[in-house]
C-alpha positions in Angstrom: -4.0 -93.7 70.0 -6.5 -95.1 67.5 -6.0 -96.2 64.0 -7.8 -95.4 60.9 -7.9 -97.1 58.5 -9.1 -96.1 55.3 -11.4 -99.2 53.8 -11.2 -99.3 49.6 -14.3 -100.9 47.9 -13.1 -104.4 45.8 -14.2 -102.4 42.7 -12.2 -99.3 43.3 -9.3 -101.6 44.3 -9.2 -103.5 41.3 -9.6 -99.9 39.5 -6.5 -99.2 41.0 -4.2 -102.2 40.6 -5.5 -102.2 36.5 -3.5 -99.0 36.3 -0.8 -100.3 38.2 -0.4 -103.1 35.8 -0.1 -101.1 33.1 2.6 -98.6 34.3 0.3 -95.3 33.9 2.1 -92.2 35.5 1.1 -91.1 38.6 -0.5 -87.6 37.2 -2.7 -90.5 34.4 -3.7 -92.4 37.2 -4.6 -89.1 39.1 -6.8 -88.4 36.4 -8.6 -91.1 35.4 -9.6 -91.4 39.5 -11.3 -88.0 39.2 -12.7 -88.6 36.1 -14.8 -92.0 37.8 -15.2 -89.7 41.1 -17.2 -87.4 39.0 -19.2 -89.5 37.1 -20.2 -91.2 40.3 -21.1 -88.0 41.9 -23.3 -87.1 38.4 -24.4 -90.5 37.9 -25.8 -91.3 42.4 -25.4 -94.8 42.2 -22.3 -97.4 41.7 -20.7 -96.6 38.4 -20.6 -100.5 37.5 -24.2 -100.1 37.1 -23.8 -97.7 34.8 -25.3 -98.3 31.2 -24.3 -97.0 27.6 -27.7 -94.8 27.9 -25.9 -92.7 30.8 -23.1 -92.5 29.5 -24.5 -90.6 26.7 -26.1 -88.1 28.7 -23.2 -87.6 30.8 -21.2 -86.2 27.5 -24.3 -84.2 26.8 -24.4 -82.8 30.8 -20.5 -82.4 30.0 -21.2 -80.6 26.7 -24.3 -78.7 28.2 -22.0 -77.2 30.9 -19.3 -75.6 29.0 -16.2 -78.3 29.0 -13.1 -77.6 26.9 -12.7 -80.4 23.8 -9.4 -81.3 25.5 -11.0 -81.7 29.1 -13.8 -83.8 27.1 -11.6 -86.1 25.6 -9.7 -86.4 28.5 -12.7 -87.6 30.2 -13.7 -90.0 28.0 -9.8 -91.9 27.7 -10.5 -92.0 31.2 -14.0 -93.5 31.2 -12.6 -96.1 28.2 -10.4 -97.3 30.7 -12.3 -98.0 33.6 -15.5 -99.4 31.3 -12.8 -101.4 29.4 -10.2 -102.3 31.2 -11.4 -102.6 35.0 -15.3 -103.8 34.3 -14.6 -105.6 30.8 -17.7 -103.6 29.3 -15.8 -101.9 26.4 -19.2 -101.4 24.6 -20.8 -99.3 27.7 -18.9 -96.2 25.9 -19.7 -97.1 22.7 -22.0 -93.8 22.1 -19.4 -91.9 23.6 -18.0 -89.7 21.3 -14.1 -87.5 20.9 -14.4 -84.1 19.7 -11.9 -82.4 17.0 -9.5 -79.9 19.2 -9.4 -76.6 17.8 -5.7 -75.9 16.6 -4.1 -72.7 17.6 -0.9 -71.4 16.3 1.4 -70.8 19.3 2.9 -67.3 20.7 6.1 -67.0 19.6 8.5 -64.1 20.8 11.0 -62.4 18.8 15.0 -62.7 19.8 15.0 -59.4 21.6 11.9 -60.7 23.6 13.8 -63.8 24.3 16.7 -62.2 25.7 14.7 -59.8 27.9 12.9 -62.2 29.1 15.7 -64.3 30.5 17.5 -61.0 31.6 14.1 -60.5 33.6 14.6 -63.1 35.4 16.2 -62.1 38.4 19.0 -64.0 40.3 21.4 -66.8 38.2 19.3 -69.6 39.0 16.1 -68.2 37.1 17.8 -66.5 34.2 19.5 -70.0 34.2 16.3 -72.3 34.3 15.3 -69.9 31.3 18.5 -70.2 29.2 17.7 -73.9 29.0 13.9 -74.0 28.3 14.6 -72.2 25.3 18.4 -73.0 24.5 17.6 -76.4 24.6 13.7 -76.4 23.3 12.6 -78.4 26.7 9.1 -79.2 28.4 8.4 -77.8 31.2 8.4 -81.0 32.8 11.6 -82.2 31.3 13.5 -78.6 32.5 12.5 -79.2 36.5 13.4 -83.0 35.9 17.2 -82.3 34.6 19.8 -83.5 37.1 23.5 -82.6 37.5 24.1 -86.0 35.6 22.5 -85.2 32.3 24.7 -82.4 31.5 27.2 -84.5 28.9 29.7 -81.7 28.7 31.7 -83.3 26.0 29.4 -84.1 23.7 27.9 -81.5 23.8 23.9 -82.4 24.7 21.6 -82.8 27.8 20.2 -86.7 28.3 16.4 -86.0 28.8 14.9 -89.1 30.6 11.9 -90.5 30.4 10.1 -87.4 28.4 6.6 -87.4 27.2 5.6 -90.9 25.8 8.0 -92.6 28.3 10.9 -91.7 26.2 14.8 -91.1 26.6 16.4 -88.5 23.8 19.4 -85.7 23.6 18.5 -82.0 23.5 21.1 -80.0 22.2 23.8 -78.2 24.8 25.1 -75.3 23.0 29.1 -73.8 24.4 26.9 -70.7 25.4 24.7 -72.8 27.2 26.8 -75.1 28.9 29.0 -71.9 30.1 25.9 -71.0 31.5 25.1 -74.0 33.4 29.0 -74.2 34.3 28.4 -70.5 36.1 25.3 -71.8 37.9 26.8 -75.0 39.3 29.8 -72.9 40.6 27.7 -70.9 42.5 25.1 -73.1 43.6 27.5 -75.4 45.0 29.2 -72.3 46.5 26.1 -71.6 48.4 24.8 -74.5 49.1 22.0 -74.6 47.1 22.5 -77.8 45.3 23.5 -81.5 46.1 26.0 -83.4 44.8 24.7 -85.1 42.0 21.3 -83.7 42.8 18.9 -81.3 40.5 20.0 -79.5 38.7 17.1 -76.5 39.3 16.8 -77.5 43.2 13.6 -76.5 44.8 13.4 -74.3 48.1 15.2 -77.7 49.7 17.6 -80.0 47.9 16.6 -82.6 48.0 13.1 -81.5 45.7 13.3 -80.3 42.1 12.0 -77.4 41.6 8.4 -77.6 40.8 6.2 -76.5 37.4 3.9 -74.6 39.6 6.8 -72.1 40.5 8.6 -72.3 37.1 5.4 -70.9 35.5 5.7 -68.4 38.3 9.4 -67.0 37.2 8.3 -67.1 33.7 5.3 -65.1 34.4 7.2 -62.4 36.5 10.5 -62.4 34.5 7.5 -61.2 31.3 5.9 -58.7 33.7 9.4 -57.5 34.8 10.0 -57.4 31.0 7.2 -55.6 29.7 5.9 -58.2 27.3 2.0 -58.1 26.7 1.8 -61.5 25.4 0.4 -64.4 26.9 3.6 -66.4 27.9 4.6 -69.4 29.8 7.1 -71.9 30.1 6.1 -73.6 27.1 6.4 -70.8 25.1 10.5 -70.9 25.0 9.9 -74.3 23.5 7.8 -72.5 20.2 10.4 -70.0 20.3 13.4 -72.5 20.1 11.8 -74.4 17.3 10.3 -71.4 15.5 14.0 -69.4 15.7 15.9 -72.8 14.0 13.2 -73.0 11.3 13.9 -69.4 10.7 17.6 -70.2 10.7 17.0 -72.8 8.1 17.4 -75.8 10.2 15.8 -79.1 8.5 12.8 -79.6 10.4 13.5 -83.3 10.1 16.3 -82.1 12.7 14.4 -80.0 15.2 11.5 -82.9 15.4 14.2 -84.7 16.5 15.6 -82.1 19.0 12.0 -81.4 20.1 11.2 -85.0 21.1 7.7 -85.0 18.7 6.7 -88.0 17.0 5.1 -87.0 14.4 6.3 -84.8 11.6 3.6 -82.8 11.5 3.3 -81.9 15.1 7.0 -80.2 13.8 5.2 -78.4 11.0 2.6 -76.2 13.0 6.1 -73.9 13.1 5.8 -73.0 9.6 3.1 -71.4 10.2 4.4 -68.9 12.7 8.1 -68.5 11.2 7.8 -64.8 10.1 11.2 -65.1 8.7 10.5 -67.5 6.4 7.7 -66.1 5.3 9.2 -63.1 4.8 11.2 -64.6 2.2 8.2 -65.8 -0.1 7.8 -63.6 -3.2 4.3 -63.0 -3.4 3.2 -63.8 -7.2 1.4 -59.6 -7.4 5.2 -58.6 -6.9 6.6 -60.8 -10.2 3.5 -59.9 -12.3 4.1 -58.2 -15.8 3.4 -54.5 -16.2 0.5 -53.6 -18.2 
């Protein structure tokens, strides 16, 4: 039986062990390999013979051909890296340029929506999964990541490893909540389904999570099987959750926290879509003297 071995160019190896170094994620380092692959593809020729010239007109063939501003700027952190970082040529992106990203206000359901959504979910394990994306106001990525383990019981929150930015927090746990995660680990361990001291949201086997491919999935069919027009995903419990305590009068000091954002006004995009609140407002034609 013959061996292949797969042989890695110096350059490419050195690409590599410059993201070790530094700890990226797996799904960063991912990325910023496509990113070079392309550019070499676009560019015919080694990319360490790249000048500052081409990398202009690769923005401009990027530009030309209809790329997102977040795919863009994506791109170029990943080009920054590899010119800076791997070749020591930071000023071969110099004329290289980020692009404002256009803001949107998020979809946000209503209560009722909420609740037939999660109904609409199926079996225990789904409706479940949904409870706590938006009981607890998680990322998708932090949801299919939550092991037996983080459920703290007593005090009442969920320990969320290793979140975006590399970062451990508490989401809240509410009584309603953790009864509902108290009914699902009866019956998973009942059937089965989940290990001790394993996921919490098991994949099809054990010993996986469950992935956010096929959470997007149940969140999809549970709004088909609910009749909701809007565009929703897994990341849409989270506006809810936040949107719903703002309405509730929660200090949005408080649900920055709870959300995990580091920036205040990341938290404040809510305002904008808390009906509630706004509801409230006296509009000054209402308060304006007879005449």
């Amino acid at each position: 039986m013959n061996s292949v071995t797969e042989t890695i160019s110096p350059l490419r190896q050195r690409f590599l062990d410059d993201m070790r170094m530094r700890k990226l994620s797996p799904k960063t380092q991912s990325g910023y390999i496509r990113t070079v692959s392309r550019f070499y593809g676009w560019l015919g020729r080694s990319p360490d013979t790249a000048t500052a010239e081409d990398l202009r007109r690769y923005q401009l063939h990027l530009v030309d051909h209809g790329i997102s501003p977040i795919s863009l700027n994506v791109t170029i952190t990943g080009l920054n890296f590899f010119f800076g970082t791997t070749l020591e040529h930071p000023e071969l992106t110099v004329k290289m340029h980020t692009v404002p990203v256009p803001r949107k206000i998020p979809v946000v359901l209503s209560r009722d929506e909420v609740a037939r959504l999660i109904g609409a979910a199926g079996n225990l394990k789904n409706q479940t999964l949904l409870a706590v994306a938006y009981g607890a106001g998680l990322r998708a990525s932090e949801l299919v990541s939550l092991k037996v383990s983080d459920i703290d019981g007593g005090r009442g929150v969920l320990r969320i490893e290793q979140g975006k930015g590399h970062k451990d927090r508490y989401a809240m746990l509410s009584p309603v909540l953790l009864d509902c995660l108290r009914t699902w680990w009866h019956a998973a361990r009942a059937g089965g389904l989940m290990l001790n001291g394993g996921w919490l949201f098991p994949g099809m086997n054990p010993v996986n999570p469950l992935s956010t491919r096929q959470l997007n999935h149940i969140v999809h069919d549970a709004a088909k099987a609910a009749q909701i027009d809007k565009r929703v995903s897994p990341h849409t419990l989270r506006h809810c959750f936040a949107t719903h305590l703002l309405e509730q009068k929660v200090d949005i000091r408080v649900i920055q926290v709870l959300l995990g954002h580091k920036k205040l006004e990341t938290t404040a995009l809510y305002t904008q879509v808390a009906t509630e609140v706004l509801r409230e407002v006296v509009c000054p034609l209402d308060i304006l003297p007879h005449v």
